[in-house]
C-alpha positions in Angstrom: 15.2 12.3 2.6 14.8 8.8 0.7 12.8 7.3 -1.7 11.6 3.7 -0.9 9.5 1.5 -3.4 6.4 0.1 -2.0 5.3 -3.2 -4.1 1.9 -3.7 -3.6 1.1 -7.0 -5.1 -2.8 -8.4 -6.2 -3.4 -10.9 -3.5 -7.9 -10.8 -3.4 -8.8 -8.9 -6.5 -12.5 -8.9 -5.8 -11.6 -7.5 -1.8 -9.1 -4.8 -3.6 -12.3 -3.4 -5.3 -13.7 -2.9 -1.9 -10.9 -1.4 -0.3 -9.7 0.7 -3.0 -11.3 3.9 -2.1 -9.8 4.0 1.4 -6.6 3.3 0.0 -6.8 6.2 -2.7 -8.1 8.4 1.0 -5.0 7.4 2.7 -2.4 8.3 0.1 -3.8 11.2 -0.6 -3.7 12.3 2.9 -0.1 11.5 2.4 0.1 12.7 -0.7 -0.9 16.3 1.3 2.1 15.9 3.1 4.5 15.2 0.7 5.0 11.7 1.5 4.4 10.6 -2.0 6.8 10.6 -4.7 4.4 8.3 -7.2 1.7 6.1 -7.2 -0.6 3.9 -9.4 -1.4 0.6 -10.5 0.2 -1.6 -13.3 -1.3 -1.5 -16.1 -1.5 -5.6 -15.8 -3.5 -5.1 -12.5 -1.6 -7.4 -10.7 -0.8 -4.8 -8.1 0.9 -1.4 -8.2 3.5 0.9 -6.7 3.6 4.0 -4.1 6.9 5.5 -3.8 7.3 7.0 -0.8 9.5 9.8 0.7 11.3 9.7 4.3 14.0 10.3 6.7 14.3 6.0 6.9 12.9 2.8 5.8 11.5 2.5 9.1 9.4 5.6 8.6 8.5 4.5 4.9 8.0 0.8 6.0 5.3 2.1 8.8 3.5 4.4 6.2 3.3 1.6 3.9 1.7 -1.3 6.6 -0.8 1.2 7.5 -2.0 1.3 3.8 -5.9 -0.1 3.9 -4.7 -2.6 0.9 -1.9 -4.4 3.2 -4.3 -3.9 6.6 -7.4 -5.7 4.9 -5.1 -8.3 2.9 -6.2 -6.9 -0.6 -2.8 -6.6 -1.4 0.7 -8.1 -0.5 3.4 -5.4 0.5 7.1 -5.8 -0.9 9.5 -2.9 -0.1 12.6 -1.8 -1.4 15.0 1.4 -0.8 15.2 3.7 -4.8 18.0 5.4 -5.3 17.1 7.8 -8.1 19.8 8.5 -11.0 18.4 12.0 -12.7 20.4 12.5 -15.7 
């Protein structure tokens, strides 16, 4: 298993307000599943961040485009691979 960063970046602030519910339904879904490492917004509400966990970044990468927030164009999606250092 793999972390990978989702980036979900304010595109339509007054559209996000109307999607938000279904996003917070779909990642708790996942959430369910243990798919989720974290998630939330930043605190500048210009976006915020699900960390998702997978076997790939194709797996991640699919999880995150089906997010309500990238489907409706709320949001702008920006992925990464984490690579945690626990200390």
């Amino acid at each position: 298993m793999a972390y990978f960063a989702a980036f979900l970046h304010m595109i339509d602030a007054e559209k996000n307000k109307e999607v938000l519910p279904h996003h917070i339904k779909y990642l708790d879904k996942l959430d369910e599943q243990g798919k989720i490492f974290a998630r939330g917004p930043f605190s500048d509400e210009t976006g915020g961040l699900v960390v998702y966990i997978a076997d790939s970044f194709d797996e991640a990468y699919t999880l995150a485009v089906k997010d309500p927030h990238v489907v409706e164009g709320s949001r702008e999606l920006e992925m990464k691979e984490w690579k945690i250092l626990i200390k």
